[in-house]
Each structure stands twice: as structure tokens, then as C-alpha cells.
TIMI-2910 file (N, C-alpha, C, CB; in pm, 1 decimal, decimal comma, always signed):
<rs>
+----------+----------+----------+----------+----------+----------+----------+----------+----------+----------+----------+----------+------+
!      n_x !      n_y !      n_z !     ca_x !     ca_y !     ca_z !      c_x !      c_y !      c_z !     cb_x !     cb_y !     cb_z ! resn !
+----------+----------+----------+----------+----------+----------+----------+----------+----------+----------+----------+----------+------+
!  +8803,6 ! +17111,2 ! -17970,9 !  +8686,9 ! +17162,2 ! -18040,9 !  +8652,7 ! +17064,8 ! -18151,8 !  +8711,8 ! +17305,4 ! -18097,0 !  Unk !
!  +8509,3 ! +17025,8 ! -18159,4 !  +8458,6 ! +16994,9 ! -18286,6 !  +8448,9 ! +17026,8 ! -18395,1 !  +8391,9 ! +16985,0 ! -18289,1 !  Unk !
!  +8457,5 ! +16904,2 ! -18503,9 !  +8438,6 ! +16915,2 ! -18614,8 !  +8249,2 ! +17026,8 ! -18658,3 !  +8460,9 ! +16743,6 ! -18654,0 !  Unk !
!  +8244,1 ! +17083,9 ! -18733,0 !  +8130,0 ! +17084,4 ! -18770,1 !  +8058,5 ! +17047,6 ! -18885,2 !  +8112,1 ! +17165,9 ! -18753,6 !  Unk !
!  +7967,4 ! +16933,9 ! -18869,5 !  +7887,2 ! +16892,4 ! -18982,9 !  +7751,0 ! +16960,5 ! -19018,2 !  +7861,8 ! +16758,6 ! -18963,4 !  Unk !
!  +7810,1 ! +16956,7 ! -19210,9 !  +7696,5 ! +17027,3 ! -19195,9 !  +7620,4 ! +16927,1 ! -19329,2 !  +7719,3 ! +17216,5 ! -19213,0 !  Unk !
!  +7513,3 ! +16964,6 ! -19292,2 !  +7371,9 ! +16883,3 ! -19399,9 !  +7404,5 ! +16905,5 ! -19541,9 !  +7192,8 ! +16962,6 ! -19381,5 !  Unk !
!  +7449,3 ! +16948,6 ! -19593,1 !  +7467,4 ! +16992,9 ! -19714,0 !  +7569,3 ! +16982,7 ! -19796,9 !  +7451,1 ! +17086,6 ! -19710,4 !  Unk !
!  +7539,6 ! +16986,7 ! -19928,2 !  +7707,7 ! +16952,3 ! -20017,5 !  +7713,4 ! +17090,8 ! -20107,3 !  +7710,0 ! +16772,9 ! -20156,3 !  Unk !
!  +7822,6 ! +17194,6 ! -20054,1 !  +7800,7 ! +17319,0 ! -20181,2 !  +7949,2 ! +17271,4 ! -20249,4 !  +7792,6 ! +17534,0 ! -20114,8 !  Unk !
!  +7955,1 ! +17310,9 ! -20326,8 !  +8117,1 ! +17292,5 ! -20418,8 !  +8068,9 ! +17349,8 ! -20580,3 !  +8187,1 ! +17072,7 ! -20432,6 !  Unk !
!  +8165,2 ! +17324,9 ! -20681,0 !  +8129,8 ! +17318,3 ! -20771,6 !  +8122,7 ! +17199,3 ! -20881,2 !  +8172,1 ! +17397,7 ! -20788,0 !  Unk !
!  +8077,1 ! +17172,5 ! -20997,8 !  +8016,5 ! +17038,3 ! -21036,8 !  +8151,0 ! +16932,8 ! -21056,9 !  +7917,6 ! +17056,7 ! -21190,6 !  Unk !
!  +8163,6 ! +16820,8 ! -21074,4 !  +8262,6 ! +16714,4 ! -21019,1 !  +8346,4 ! +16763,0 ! -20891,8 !  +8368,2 ! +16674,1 ! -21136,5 !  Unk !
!  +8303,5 ! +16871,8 ! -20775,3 !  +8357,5 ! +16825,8 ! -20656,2 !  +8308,2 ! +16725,6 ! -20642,9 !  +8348,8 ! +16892,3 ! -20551,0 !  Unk !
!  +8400,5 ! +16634,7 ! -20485,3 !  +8354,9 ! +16547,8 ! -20437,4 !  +8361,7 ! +16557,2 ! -20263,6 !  +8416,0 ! +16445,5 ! -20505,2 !  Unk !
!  +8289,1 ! +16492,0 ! -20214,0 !  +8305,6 ! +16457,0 ! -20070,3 !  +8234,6 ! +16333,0 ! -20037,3 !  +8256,2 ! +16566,9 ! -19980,0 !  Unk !
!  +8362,6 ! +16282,0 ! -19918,0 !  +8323,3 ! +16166,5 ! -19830,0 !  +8194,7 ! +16183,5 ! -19766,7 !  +8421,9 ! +16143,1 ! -19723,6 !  Unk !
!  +8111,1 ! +16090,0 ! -19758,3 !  +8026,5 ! +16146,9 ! -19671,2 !  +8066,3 ! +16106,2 ! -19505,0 !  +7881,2 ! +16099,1 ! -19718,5 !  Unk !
!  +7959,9 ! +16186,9 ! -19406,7 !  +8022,3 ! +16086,5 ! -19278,9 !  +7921,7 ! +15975,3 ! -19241,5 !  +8051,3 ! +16178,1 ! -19127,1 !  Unk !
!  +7978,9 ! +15882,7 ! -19134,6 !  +7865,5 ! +15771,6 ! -19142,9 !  +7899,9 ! +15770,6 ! -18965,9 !  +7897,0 ! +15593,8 ! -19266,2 !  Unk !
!  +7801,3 ! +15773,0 ! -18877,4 !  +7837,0 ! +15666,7 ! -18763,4 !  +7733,0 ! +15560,0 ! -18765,1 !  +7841,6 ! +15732,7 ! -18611,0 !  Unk !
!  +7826,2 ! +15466,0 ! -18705,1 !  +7779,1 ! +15368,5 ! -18706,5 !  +7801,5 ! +15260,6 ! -18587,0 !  +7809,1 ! +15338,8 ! -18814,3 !  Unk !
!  +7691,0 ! +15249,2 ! -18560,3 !  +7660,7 ! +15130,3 ! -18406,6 !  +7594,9 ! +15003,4 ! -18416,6 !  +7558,5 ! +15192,2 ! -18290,7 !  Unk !
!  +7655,1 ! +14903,2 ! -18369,6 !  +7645,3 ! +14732,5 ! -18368,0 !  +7574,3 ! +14749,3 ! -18288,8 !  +7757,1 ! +14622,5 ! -18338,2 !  Unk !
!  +7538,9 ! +14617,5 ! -18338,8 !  +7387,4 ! +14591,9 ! -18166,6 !  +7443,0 ! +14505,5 ! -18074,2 !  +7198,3 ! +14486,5 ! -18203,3 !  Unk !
!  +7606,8 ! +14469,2 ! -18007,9 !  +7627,6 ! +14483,4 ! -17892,5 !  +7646,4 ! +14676,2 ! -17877,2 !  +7757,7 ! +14376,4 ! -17857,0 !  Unk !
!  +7629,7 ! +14785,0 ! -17884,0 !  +7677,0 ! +14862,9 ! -17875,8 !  +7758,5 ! +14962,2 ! -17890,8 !  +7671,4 ! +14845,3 ! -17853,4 !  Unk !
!  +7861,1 ! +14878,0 ! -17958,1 !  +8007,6 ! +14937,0 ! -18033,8 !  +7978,2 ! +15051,0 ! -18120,5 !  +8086,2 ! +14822,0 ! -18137,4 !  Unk !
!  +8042,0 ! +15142,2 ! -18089,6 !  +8029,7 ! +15304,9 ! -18183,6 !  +8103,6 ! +15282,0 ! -18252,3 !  +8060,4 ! +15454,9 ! -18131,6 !  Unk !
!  +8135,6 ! +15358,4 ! -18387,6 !  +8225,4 ! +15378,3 ! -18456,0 !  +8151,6 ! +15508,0 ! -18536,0 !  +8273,9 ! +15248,1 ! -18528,1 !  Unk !
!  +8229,3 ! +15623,4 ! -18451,4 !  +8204,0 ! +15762,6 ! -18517,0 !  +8161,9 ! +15823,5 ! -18659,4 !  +8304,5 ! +15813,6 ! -18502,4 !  Unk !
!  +8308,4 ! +15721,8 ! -18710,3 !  +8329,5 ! +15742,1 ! -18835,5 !  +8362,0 ! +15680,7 ! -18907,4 !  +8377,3 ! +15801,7 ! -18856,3 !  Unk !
!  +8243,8 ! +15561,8 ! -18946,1 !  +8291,1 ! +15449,1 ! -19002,0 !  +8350,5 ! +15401,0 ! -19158,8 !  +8198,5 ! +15387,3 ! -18974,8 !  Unk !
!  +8368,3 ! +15530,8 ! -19195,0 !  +8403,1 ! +15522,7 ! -19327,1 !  +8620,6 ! +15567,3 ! -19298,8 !  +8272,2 ! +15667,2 ! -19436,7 !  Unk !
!  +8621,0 ! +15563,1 ! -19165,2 !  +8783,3 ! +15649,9 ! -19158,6 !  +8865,7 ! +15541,5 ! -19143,5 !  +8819,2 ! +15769,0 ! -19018,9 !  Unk !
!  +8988,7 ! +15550,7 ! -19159,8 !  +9097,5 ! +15408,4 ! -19125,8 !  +9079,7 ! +15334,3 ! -19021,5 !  +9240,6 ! +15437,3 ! -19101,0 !  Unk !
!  +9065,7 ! +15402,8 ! -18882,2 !  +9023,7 ! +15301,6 ! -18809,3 !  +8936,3 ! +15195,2 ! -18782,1 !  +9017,9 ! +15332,2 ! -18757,0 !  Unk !
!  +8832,0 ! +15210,7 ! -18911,1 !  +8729,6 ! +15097,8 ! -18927,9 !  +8760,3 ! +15055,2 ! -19046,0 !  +8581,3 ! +15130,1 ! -18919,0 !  Unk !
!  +8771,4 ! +15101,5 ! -19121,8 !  +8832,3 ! +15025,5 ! -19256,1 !  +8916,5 ! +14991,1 ! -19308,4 !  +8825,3 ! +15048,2 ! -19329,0 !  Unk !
!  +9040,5 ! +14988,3 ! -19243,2 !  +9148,6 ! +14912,0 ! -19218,7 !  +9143,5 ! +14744,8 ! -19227,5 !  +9185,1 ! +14954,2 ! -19092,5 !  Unk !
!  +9030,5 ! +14717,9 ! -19121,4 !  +9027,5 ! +14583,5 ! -19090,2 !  +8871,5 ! +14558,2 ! -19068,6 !  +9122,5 ! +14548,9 ! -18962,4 !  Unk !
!  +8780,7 ! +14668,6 ! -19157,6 !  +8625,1 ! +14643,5 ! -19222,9 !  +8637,8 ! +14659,4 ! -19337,7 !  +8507,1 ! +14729,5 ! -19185,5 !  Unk !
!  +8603,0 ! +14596,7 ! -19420,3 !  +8572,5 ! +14665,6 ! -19581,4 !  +8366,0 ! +14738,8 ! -19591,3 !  +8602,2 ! +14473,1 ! -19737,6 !  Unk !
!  +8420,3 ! +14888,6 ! -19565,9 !  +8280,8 ! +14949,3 ! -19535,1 !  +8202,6 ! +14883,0 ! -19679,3 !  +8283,0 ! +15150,8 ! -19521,3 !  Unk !
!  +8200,2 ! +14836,8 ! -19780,6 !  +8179,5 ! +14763,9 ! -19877,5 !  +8081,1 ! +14691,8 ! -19835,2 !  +8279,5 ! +14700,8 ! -19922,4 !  Unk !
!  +8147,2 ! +14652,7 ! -19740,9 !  +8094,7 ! +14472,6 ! -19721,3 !  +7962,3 ! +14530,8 ! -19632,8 !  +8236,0 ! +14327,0 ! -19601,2 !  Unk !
!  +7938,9 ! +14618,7 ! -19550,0 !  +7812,0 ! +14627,2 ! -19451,9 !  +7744,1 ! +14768,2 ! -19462,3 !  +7857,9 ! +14602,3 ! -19289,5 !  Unk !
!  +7819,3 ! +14857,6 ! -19554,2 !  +7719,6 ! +14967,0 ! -19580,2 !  +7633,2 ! +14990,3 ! -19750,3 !  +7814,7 ! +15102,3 ! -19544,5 !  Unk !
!  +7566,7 ! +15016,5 ! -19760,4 !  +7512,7 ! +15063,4 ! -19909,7 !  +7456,0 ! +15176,4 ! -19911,7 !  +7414,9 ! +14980,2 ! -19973,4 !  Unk !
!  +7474,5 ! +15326,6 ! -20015,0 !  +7481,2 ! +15400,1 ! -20020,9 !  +7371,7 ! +15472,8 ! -20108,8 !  +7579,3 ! +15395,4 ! -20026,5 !  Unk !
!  +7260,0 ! +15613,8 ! -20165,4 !  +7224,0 ! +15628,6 ! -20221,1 !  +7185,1 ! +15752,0 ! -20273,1 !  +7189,0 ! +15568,7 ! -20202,1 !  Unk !
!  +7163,6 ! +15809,8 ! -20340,0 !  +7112,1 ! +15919,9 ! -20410,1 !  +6952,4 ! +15938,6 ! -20423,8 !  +7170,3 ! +15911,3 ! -20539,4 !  Unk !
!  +6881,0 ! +16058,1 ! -20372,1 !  +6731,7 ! +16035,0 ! -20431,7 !  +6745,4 ! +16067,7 ! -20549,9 !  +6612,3 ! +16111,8 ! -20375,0 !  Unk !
!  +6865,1 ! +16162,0 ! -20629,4 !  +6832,6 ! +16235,0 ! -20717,4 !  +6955,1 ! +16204,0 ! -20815,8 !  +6805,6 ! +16374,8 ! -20667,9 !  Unk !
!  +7071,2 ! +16060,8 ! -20859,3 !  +7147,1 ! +16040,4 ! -20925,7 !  +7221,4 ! +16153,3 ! -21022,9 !  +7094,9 ! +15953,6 ! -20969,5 !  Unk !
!  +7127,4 ! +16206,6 ! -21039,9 !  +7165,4 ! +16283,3 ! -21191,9 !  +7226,5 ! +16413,2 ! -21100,8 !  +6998,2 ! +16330,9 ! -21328,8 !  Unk !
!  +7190,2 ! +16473,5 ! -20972,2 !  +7249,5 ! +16578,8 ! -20910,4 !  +7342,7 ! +16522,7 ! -20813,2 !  +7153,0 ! +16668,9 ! -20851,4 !  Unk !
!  +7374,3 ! +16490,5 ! -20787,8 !  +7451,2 ! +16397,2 ! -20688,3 !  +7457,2 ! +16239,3 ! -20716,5 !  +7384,7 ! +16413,5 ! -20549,1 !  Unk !
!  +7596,1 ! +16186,8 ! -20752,4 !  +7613,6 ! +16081,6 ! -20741,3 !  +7652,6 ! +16021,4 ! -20603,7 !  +7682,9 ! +16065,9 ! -20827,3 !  Unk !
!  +7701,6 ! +15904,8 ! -20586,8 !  +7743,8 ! +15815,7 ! -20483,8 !  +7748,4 ! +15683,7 ! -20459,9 !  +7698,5 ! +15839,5 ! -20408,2 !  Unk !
!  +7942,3 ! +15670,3 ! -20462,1 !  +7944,7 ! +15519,3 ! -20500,1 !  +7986,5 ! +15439,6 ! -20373,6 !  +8052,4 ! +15487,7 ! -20625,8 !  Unk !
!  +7998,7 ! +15289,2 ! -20382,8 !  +7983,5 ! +15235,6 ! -20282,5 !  +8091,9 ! +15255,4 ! -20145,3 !  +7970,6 ! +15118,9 ! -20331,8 !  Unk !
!  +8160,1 ! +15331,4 ! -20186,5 !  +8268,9 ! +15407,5 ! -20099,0 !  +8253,0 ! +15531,5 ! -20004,3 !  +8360,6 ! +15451,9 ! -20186,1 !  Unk !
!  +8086,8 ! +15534,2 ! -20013,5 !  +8068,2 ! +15664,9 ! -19972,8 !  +8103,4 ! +15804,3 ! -20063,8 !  +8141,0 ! +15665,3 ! -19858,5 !  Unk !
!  +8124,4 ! +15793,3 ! -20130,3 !  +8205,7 ! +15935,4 ! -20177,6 !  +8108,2 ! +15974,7 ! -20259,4 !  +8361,6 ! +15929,3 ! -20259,6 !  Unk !
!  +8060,6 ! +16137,2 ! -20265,7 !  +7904,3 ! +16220,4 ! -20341,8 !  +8012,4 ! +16295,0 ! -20411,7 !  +7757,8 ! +16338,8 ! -20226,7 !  Unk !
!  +7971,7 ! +16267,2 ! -20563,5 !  +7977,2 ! +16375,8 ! -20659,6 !  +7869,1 ! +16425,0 ! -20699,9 !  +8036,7 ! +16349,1 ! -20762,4 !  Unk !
!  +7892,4 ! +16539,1 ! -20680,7 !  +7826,5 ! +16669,7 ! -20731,7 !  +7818,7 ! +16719,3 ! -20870,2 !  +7884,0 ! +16767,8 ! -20672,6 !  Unk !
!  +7686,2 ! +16647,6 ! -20968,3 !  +7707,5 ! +16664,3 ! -21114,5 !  +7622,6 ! +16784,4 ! -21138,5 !  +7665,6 ! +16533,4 ! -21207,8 !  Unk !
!  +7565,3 ! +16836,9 ! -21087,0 !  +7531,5 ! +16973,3 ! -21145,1 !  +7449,5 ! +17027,2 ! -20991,6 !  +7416,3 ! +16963,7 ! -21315,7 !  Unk !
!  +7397,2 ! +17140,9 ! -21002,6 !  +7338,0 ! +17285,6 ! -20969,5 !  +7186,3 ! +17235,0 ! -20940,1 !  +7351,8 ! +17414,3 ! -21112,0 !  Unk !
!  +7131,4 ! +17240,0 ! -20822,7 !  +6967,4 ! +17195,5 ! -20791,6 !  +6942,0 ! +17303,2 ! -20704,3 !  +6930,1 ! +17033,2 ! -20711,7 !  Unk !
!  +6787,0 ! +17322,2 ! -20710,4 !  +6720,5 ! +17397,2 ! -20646,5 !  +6637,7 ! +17343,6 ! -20489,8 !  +6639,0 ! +17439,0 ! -20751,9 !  Unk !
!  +6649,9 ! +17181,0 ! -20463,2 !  +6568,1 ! +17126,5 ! -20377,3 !  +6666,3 ! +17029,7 ! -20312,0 !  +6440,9 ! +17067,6 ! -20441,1 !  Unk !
!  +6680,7 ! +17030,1 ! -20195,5 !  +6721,6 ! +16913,4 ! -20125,0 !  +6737,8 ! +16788,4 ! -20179,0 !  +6648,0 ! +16895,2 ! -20036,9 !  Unk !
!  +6859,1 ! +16689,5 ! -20175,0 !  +6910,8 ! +16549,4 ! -20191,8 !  +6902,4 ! +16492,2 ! -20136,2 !  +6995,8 ! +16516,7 ! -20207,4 !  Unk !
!  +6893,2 ! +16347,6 ! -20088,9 !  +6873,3 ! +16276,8 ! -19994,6 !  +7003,0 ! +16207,6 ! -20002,5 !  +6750,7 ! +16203,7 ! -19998,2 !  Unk !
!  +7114,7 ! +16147,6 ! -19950,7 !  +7180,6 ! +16055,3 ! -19974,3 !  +7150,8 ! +15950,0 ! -19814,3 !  +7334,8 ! +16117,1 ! -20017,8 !  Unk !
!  +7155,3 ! +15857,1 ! -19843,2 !  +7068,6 ! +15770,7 ! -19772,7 !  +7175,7 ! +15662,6 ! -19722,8 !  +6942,1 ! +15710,7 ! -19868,1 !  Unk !
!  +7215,9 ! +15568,9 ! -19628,4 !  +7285,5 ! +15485,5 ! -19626,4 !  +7239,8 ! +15374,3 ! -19547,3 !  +7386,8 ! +15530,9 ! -19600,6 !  Unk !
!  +7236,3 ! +15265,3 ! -19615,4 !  +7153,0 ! +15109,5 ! -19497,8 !  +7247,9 ! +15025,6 ! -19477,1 !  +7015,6 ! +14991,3 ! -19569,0 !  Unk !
!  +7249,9 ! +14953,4 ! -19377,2 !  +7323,6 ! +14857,8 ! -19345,4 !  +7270,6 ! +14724,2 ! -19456,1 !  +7307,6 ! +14838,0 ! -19180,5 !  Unk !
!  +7421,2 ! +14642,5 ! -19469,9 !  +7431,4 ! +14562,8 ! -19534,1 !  +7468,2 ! +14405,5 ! -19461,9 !  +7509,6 ! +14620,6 ! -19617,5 !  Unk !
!  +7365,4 ! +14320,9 ! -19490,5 !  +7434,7 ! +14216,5 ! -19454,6 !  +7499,5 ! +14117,4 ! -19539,5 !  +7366,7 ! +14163,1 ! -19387,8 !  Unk !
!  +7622,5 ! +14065,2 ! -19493,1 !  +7715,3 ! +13981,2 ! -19596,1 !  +7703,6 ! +13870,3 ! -19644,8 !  +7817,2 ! +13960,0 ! -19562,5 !  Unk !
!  +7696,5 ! +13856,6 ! -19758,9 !  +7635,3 ! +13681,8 ! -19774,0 !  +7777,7 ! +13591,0 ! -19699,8 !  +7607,1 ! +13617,8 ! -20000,1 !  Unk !
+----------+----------+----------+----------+----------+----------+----------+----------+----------+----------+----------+----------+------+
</rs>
């Protein structure tokens, strides 16, 4: 049985959570969960993802993926994630 994801971050203020990421190369290669040991072991998600907040002040998120939750909102967050290329 599956995990279930869900859209949303409830907790209370400085919880935190990973977010999830999949992520696919353009030969094809999946990687479910590219923020989990098996990709970042021997990726530094650092190096090819960047991470974001629409709304900083209600949700943080640093380059590790990881959303803290700084206070209580009434409207949807965006946290956003783009691929990075490495110099």
C-alpha cells in the first residue's frame, strides 16, 4: 500500500516537513523521491534543485527542501521547486 500525499502542510508553528520532489532526467530516469538517500547519497539535491515560498513569512523553505511553518494563514502557499543547473 501507498504512501498518501497530501497538498498541504497542517502542524503547529516551527513544525517542519520535508517536502516530496520527483524528479525525471531527460534520458528518462525517475527518481520518486529525490530528496531521499538513494539520490542524495551520491546527488547533492543542492546542486540541481531550488526551492520556494510564495508567502516566506507563512512558510519558510530552505535549500534542503525542508518547509517551516511560521505561523497560521487563511489562503493557500505555493512552495515551488525548479531545476537547477550547475555551474
Amino acid at each position: 500500500m501507498g504512501s498518501i500525499v497530501r497538498p498541504w502542510f497542517q502542524g503547529y508553528n516551527s513544525d517542519t516537513k520535508t517536502v516530496a520532489v520527483k524528479l525525471t532526467w531527460s534520458d528518462s530516469t525517475i527518481f520518486p523521491n529525490a530528496l531521499g538517500s538513494d539520490v542524495s547519497n551520491y546527488i547533492d539535491p543542492q546542486t540541481y534543485l531550488g526551492f520556494s515560498s510564495s508567502n516566506p513569512t507563512v512558510i519558510s523553505i530552505d535549500a534542503l527542501g525542508e518547509a517551516t511553518l511560521l505561523q497560521n494563514y487563511h489562503n493557500y502557499v505555493d512552495i515551488t521547486t525548479v531545476g537547477l543547473t550547475p555551474n
